[in-house]
SESE-551865 format. One record per residue: residue number from 0; x, y, z of N, C-alpha, C in turn; residue in one letter. Coordinates in pm, whole numbers. Example, Ala and Ser with C-alpha at 12.3 -4.5 7.8 and 13.67 -1.06 7.14 Angstrom:
BEGIN
  num     n_u     n_v     n_w    ca_u    ca_v    ca_w     c_u     c_v     c_w  residu
    0    1319    -569     780    1230    -450     780    1320    -330     780       A
    1    1285    -225     708    1367    -106     714    1290       3     787       S
This chain:
BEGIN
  num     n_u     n_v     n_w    ca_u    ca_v    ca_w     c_u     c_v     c_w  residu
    0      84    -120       0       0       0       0      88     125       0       X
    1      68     254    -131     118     364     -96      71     429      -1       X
    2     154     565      62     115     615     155      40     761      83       X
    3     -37     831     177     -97     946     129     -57    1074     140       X
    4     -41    1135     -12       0    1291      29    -102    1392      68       X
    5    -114    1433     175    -163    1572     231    -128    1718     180       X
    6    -227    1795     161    -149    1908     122    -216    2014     239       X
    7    -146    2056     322    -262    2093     436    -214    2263     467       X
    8    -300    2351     431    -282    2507     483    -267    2522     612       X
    9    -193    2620     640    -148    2619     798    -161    2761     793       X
   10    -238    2858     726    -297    2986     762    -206    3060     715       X
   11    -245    3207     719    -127    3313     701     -22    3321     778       X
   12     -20    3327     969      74    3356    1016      23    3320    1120       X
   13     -55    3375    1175     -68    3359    1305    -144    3209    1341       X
   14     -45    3141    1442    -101    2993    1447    -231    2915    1565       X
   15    -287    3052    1579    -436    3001    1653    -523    3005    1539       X
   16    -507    3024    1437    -562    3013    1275    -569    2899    1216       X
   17    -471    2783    1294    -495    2666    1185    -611    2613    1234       X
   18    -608    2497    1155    -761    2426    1185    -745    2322    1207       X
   19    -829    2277    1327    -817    2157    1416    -777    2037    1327       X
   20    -820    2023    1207    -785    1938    1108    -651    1891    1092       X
   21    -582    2050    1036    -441    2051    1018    -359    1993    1121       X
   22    -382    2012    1243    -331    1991    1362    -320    1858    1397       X
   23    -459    1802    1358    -471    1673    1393    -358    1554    1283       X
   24    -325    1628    1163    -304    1535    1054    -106    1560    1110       X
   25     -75    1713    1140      46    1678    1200      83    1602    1295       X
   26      -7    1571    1394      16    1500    1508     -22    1329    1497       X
   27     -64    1290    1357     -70    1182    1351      12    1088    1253       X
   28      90    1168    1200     171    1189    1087     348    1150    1130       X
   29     385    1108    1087     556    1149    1158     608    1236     997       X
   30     619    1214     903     650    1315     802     653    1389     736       X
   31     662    1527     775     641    1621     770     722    1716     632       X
   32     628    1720     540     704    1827     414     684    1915     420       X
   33     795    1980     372     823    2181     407     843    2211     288       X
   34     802    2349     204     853    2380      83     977    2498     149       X
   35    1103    2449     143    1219    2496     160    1319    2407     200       X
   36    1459    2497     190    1577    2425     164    1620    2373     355       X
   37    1580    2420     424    1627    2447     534    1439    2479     629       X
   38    1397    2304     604    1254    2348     669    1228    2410     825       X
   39    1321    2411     883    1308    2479    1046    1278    2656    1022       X
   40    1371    2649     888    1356    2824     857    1236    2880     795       X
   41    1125    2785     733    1077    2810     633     919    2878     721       X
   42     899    2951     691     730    3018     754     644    2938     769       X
   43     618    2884     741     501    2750     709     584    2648     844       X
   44     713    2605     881     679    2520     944     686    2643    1113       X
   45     732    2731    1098     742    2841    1234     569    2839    1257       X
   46     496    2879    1197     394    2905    1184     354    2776    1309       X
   47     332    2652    1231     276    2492    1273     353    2479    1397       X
   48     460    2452    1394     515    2429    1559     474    2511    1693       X
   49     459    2658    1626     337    2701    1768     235    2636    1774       X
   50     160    2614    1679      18    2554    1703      34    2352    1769       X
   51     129    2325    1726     168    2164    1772     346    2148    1749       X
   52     316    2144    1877     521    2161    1957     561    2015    1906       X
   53     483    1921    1922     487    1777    1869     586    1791    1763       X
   54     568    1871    1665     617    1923    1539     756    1896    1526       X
   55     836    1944    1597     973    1953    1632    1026    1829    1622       X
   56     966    1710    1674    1016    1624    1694    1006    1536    1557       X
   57     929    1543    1470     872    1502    1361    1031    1471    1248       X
   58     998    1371    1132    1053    1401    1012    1076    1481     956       X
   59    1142    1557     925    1100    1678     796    1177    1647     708       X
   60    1107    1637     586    1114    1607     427    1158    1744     365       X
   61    1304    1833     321    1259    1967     296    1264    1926     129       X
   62    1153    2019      61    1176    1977     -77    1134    2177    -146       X
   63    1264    2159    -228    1310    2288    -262    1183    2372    -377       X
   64    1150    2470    -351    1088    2534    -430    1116    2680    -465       X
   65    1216    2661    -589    1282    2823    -588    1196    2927    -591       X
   66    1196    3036    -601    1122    3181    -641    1144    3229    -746       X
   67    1105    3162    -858    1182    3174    -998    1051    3175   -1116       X
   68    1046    3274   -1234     979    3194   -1366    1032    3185   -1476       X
   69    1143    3093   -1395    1209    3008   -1533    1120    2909   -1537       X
   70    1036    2809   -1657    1001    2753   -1628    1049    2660   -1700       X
   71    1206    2648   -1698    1249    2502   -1735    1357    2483   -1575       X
   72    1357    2557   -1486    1403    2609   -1303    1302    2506   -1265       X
   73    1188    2625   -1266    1024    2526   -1241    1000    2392   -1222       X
   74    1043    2323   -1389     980    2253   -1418    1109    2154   -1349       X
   75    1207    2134   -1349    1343    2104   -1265    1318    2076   -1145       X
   76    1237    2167   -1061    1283    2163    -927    1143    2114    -882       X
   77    1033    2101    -983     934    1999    -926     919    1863    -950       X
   78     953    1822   -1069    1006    1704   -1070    1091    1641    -981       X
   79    1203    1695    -917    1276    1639    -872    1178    1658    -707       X
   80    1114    1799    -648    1056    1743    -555     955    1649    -509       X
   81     834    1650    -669     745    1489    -669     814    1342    -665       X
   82     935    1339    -700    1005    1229    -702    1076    1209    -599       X
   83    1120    1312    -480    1116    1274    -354    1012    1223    -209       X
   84     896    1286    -283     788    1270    -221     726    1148    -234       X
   85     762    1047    -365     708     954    -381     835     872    -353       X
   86     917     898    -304    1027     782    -295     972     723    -128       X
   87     917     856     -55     856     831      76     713     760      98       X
   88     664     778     -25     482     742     -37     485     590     -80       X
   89     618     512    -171     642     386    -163     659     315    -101       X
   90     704     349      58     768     297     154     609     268     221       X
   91     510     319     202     346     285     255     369     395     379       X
   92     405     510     370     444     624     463     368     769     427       X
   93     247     802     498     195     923     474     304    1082     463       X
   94     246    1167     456     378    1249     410     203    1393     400       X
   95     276    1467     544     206    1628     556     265    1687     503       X
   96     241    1770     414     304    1907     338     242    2011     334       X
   97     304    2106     444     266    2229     485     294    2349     432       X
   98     172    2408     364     166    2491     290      86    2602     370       X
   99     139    2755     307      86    2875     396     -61    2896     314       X
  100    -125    2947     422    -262    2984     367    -331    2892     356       X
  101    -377    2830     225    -490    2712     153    -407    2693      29       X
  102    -460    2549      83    -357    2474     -53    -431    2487    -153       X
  103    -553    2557    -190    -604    2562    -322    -633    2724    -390       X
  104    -522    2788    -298    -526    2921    -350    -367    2936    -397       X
  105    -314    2939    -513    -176    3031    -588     -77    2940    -506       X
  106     -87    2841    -511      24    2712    -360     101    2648    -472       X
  107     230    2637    -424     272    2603    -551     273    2382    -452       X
  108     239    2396    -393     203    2240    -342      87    2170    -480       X
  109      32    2273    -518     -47    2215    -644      42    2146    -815       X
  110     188    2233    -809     218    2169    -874     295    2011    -860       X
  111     331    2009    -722     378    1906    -709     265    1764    -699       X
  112     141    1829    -645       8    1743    -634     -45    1680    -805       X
  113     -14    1742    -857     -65    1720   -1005      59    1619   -1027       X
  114     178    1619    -998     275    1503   -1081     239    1379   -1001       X
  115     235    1380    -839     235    1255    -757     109    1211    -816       X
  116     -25    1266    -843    -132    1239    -867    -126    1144   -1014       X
  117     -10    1217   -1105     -53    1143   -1259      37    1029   -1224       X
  118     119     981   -1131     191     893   -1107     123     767   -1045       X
  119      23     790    -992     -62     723    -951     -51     723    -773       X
  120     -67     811    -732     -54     823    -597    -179     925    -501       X
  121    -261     894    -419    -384     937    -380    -338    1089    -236       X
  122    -405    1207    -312    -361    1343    -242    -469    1361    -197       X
  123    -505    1419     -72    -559    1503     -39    -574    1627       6       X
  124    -623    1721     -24    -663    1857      64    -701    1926     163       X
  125    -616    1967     283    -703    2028     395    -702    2156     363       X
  126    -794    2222     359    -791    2393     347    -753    2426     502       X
  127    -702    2597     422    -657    2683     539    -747    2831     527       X
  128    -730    2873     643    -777    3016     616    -678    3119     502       X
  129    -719    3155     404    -635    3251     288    -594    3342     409       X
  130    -477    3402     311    -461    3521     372    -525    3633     318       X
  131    -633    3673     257    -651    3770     227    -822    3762     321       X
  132    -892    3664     365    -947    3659     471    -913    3730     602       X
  133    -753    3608     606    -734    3736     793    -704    3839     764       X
  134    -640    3881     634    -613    4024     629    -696    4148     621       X
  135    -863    4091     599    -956    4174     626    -994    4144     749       X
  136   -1019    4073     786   -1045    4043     964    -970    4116    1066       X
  137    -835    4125     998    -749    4224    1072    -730    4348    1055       X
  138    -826    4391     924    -855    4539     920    -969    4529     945       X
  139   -1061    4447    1016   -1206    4413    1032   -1261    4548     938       X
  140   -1285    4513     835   -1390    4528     702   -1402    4422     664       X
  141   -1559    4392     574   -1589    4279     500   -1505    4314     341       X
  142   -1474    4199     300   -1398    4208     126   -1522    4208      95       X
  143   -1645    4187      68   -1749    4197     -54   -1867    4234      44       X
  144   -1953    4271       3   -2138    4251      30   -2220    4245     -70       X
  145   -2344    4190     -38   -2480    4255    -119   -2414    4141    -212       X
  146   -2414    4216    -394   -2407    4142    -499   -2269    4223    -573       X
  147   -2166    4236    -457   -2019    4301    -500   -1975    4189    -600       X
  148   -1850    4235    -669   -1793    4115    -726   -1591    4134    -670       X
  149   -1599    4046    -639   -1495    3997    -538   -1345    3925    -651       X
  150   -1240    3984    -686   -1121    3991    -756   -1041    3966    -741       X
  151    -948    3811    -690    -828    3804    -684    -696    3788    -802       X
  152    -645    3859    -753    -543    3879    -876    -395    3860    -851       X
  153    -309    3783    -879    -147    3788    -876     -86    3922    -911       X
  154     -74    3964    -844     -47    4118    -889     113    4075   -1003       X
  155     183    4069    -926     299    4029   -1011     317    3974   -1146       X
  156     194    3930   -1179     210    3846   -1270     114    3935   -1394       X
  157      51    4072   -1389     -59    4082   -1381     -50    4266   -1387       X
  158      90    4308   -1417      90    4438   -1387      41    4538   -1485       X
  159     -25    4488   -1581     -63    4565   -1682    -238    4582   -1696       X
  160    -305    4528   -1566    -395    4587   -1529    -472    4653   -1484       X
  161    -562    4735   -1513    -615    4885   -1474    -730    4842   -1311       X
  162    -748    4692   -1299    -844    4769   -1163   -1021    4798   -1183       X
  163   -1043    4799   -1335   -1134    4908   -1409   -1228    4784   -1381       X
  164   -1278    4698   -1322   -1414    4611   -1332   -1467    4657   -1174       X
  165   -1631    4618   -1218   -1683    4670   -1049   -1669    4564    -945       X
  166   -1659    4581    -852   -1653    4531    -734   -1504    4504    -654       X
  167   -1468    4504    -554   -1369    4498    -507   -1228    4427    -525       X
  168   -1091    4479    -525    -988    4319    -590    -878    4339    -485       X
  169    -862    4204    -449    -736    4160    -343    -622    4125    -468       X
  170    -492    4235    -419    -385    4218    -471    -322    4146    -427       X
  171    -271    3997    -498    -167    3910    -399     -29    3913    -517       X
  172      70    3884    -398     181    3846    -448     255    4006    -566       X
  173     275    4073    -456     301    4220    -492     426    4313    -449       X
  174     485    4210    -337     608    4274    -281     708    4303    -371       X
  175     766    4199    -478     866    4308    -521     836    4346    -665       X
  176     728    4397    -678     708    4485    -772     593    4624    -693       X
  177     676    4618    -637     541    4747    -553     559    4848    -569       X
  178     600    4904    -638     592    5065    -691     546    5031    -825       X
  179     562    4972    -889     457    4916   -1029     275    4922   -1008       X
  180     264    4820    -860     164    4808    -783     103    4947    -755       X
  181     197    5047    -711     129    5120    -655     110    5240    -728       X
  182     145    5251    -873     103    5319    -936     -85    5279    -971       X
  183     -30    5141   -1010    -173    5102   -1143    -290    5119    -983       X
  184    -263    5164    -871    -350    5153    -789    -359    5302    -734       X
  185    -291    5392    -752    -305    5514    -819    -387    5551    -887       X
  186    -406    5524   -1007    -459    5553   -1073    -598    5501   -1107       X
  187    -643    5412   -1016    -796    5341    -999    -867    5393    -924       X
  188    -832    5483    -844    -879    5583    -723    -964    5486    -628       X
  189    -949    5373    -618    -976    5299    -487    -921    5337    -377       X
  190   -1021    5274    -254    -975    5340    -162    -885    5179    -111       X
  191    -744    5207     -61    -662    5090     -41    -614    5082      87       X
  192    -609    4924     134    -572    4902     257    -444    4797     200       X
  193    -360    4772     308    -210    4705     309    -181    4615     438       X
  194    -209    4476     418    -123    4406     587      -7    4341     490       X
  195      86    4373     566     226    4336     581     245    4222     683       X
  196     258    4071     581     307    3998     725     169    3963     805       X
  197     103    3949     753     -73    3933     861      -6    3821     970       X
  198     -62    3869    1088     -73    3751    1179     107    3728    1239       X
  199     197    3774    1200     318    3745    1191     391    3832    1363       X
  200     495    3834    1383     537    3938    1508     547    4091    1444       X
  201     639    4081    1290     672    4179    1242     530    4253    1136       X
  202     382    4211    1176     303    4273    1084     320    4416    1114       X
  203     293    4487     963     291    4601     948     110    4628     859       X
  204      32    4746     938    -105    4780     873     -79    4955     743       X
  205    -113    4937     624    -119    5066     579    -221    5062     525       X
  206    -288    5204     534    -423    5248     485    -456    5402     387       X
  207    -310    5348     316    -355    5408     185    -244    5396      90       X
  208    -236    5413     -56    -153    5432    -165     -11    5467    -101       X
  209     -31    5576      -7      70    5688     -32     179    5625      98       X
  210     118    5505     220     178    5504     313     279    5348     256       X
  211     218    5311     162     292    5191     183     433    5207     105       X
  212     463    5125     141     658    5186     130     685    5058     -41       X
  213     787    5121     -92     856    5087    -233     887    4928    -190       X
  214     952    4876     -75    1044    4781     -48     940    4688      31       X
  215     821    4714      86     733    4558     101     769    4463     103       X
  216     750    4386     185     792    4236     208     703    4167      92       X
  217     745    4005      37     669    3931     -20     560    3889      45       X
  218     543    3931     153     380    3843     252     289    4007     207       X
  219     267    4016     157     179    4165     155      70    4110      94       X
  220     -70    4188     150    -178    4145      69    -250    4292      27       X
  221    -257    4349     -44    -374    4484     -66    -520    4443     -76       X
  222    -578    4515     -55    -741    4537     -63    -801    4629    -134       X
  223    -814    4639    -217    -862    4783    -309   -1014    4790    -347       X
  224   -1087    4888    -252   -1215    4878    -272   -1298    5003    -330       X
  225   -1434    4980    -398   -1475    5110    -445   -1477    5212    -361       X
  226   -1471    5309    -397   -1423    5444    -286   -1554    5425    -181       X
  227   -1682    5412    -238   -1850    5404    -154   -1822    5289    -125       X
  228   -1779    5179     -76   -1782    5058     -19   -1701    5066     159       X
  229   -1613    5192      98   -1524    5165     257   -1546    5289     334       X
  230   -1572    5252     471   -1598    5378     526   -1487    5412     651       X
């Protein structure tokens, strides 16, 4: 019998956020996958070990996922991490892989889920809370009402868009292009909110265009809402 891959969200940052689920699958688990080179360092497992100290004591599998779109880098460094993952899933050995946020939002745990999967190996999904959830919770405003229409967008990937459709759009994945960011959001005259780091020791809150700084961390989420939506 193979063993089963998990792909389980462990929230934005702050670790009274995970879900009893997640918790339960680390603590029943001994092997534990990290997307990084050096999983003790990696956010995702800092995050989980507050929430289950158990953690520490665990396996950890680290399997490398550069910050790159090369996608012959990409396509390199997931292959070679599905093919570590299944060298463990042969042995009839489950295998947690802890991913920030929800594994079915922009996770790159999805690309590795799609190779173990065509290989013939059985994944499942625990969702996490997004971060662009706590990040309105922590500016307590709602992201949508009524019959809004609700916009997530890779900002990075994505900079040549105006903003121009109705209803509200969460900018993800914006840190290092954020003066790019913060023009095209300029010029939409939304009214904009900024968590830096949600949930984290070092979060930072900005509440407008003009406060958020050029150099942003990669954990940043924006909120850009119609000017009559935010009060």
């Amino acid at each position: 019998m193979k063993g089963t891959l998990y792909g389980v969200g462990v929230g934005p940052g702050d670790p009274e956020l995970m879900t009893l689920k997640a918790v339960r699958l680390i603590r029943e688990n001994m092997i534990i996958a990290v997307p990084g080179a050096d999983p003790k360092e990696t956010v995702a497992y800092k995050i989980a070990v507050q929430a289950v100290p158990e953690l520490a004591e665990k396996e950890l599998l680290p399997i490398y996922m550069p910050m790159t779109h090369d996608p012959e880098e990409l396509e390199k460094n997931h292959t070679k991490g599905a093919m570590a993952l299944e060298e463990v899933l042969d042995q009839g050995k489950n295998i947690v892989f802890l991913t920030l946020g929800d594994p079915c939002v922009y996770s790159t745990f999805s690309y590795l889920q799609k190779r173990v999967e065509k290989d013939g190996y059985h994944t499942e999904l625990v969702s996490g809370i997004t971060s662009f959830c706590a990040a309105a919770a922590r500016l307590n405003i709602p992201l949508s009402e009524w019959n809004e229409q609700l916009h997530v967008v890779p900002a990075v990937h994505r900079l040549d868009s105006t903003l121009n459709e109705s209803g509200n759009y969460i900018l993800m994945k914006s840190g290092k292009k954020m003066n790019q960011v913060k023009e095209i959001l300029s010029q939409s005259g939304r009214d904009v909110l900024m968590v830096e780091n949600c949930g984290m020791e070092n979060e930072h809150i900005y509440r407008s265009v003009e406060e958020i700084p050029d150099d942003a961390g990669y954990y940043s989420l924006i909120i850009a809402k119609e000017s009559k939506t935010l009060s």
